[in-house]
C-alpha positions as CSV (number, residue, x, y, z in Angstrom):
1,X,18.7,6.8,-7.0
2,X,18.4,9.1,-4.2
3,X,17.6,8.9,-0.7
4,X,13.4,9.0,0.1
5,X,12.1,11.4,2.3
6,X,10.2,9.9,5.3
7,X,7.3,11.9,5.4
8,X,3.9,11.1,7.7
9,X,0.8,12.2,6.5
10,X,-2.7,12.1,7.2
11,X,-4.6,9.5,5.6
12,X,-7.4,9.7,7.4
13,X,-9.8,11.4,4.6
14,X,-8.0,9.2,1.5
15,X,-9.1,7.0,-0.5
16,X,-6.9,4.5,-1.3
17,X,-7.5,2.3,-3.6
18,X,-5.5,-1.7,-4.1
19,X,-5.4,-3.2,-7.5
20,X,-4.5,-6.5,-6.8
21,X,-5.6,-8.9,-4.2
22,X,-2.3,-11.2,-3.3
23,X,0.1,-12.2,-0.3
24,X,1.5,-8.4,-1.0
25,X,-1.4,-6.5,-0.5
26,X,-2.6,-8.3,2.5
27,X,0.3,-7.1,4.3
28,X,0.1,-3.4,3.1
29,X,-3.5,-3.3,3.7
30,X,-3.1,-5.1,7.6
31,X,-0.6,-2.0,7.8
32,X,-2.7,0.9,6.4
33,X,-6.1,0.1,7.2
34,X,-6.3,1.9,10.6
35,X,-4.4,5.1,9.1
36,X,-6.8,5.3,5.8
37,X,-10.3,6.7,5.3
38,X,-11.0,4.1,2.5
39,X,-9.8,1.6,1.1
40,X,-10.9,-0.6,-1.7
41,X,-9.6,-3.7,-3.1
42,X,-9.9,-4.6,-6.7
43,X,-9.3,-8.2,-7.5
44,X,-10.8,-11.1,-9.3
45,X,-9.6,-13.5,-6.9
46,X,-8.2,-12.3,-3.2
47,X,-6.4,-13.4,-0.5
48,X,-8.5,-14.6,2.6
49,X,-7.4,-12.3,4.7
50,X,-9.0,-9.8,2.1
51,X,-12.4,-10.9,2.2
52,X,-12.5,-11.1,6.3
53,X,-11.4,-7.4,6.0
54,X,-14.1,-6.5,3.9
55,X,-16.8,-9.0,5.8
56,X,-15.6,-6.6,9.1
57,X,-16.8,-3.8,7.5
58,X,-12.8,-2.9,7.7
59,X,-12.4,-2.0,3.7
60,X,-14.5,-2.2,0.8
61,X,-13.8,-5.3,-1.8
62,X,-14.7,-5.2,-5.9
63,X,-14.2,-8.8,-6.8
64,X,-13.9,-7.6,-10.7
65,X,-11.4,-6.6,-13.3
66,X,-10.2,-3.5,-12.8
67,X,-11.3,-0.9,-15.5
68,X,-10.5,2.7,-15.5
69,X,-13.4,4.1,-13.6
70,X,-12.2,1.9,-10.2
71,X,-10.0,5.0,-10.2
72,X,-12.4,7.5,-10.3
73,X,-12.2,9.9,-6.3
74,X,-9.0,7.5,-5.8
75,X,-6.0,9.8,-3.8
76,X,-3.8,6.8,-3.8
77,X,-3.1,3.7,-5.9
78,X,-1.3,0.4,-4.8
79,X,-0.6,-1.6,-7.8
80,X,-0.1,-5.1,-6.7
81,X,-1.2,-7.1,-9.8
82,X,2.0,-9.1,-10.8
83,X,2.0,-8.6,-14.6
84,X,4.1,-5.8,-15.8
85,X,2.6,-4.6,-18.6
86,X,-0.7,-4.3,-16.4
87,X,1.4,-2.9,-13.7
88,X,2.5,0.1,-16.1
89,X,-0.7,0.8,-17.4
90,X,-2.4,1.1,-14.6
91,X,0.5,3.5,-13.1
92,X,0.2,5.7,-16.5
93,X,-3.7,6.3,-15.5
94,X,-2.8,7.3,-12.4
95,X,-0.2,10.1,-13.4
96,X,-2.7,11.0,-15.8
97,X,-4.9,11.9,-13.4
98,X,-2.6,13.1,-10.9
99,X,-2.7,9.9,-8.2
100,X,-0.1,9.5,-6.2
101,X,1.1,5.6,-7.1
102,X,2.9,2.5,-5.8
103,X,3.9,-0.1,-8.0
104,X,5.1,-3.3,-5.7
105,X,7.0,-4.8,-8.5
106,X,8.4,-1.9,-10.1
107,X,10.3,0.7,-7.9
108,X,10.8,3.0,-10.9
109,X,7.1,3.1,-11.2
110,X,6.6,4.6,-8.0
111,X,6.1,8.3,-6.6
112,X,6.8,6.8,-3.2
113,X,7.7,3.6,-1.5
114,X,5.8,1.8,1.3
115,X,7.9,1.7,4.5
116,X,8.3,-0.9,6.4
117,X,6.3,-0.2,10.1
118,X,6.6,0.1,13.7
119,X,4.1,0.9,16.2
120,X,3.0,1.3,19.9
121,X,0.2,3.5,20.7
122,X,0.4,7.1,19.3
123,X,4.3,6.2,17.9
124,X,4.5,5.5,14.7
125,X,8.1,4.7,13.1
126,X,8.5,4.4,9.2
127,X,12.1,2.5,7.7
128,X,12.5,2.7,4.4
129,X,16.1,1.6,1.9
130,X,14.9,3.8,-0.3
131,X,13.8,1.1,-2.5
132,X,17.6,-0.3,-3.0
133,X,17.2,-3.2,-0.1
134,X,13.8,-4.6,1.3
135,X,14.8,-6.6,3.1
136,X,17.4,-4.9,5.4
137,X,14.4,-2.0,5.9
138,X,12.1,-5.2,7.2
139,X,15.0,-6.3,9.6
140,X,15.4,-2.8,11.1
141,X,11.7,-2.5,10.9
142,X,11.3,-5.8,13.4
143,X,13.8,-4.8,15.6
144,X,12.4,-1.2,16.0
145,X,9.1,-3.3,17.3
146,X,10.8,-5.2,19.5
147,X,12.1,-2.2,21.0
148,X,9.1,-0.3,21.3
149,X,7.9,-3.4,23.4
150,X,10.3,-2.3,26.3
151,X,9.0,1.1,26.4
């Protein structure tokens, strides 16, 4: 595999939408939610953290099965489901209709890969392993905000 691009873009007019409700996208969505124009969760069941986001008026939450249609003025998909052949289907709509997609269990499945974050103010630093080691990118990613502290 090659190395990922870091690349910052402007979310603030995308839809993005979450197809899974769990412990994975809670943290993805507590890290996007200020950078995206919309985001919707679609989940039978969802994390609590979920619903007090979408109680705040923060993002919009769909407690159904997803169908097809959930993808209809979507820009980005985050496939956080847990079942595989779900997870593939779901990422096969999405090229069919030209959505950029992240698959969290399958990093062959996605057209890019969520970085791990750090932030203070305007200062926004992305990490990424380019998909090959999570958990170093998370280590550098923590460090990077204990640095921006001191600034």
């Amino acid at each position: 595999m090659g190395l990922y691009f870091p690349m910052f873009v402007d979310m603030s007019d995308k839809n993005v939408l979450f197809v899974g409700g769990g412990r994975i996208a809670v943290r993805r969505i507590i890290s996007m939610y200020e950078f995206a124009g919309l985001i919707t969760v679609v989940s039978p069941e969802a994390e609590p953290e979920i619903i007090k986001l979408a109680n705040a008026g923060y993002i919009t939450y769909l407690r159904k099965r997803f169908d097809e249609t959930d993808l209809d003025g979507a820009d980005i998909a985050m496939i956080n489901t847990g079942h595989q052949g779900t997870d593939i289907k779901i990422a096969g709509m999405c090229r069919r209709r030209n959505i950029t997609v992240n698959v969290a269990s399958d990093q062959t499945l996605c057209d890019f890969f969520f970085p791990g974050l750090a932030r203070k103010d305007s200062v926004v630093i992305g990490v990424t392993a380019s998909g090959e080691d999570h958990q170093k990118a998370a280590e550098i990613s923590a460090k990077i905000r204990e640095l921006l502290k001191e600034v």
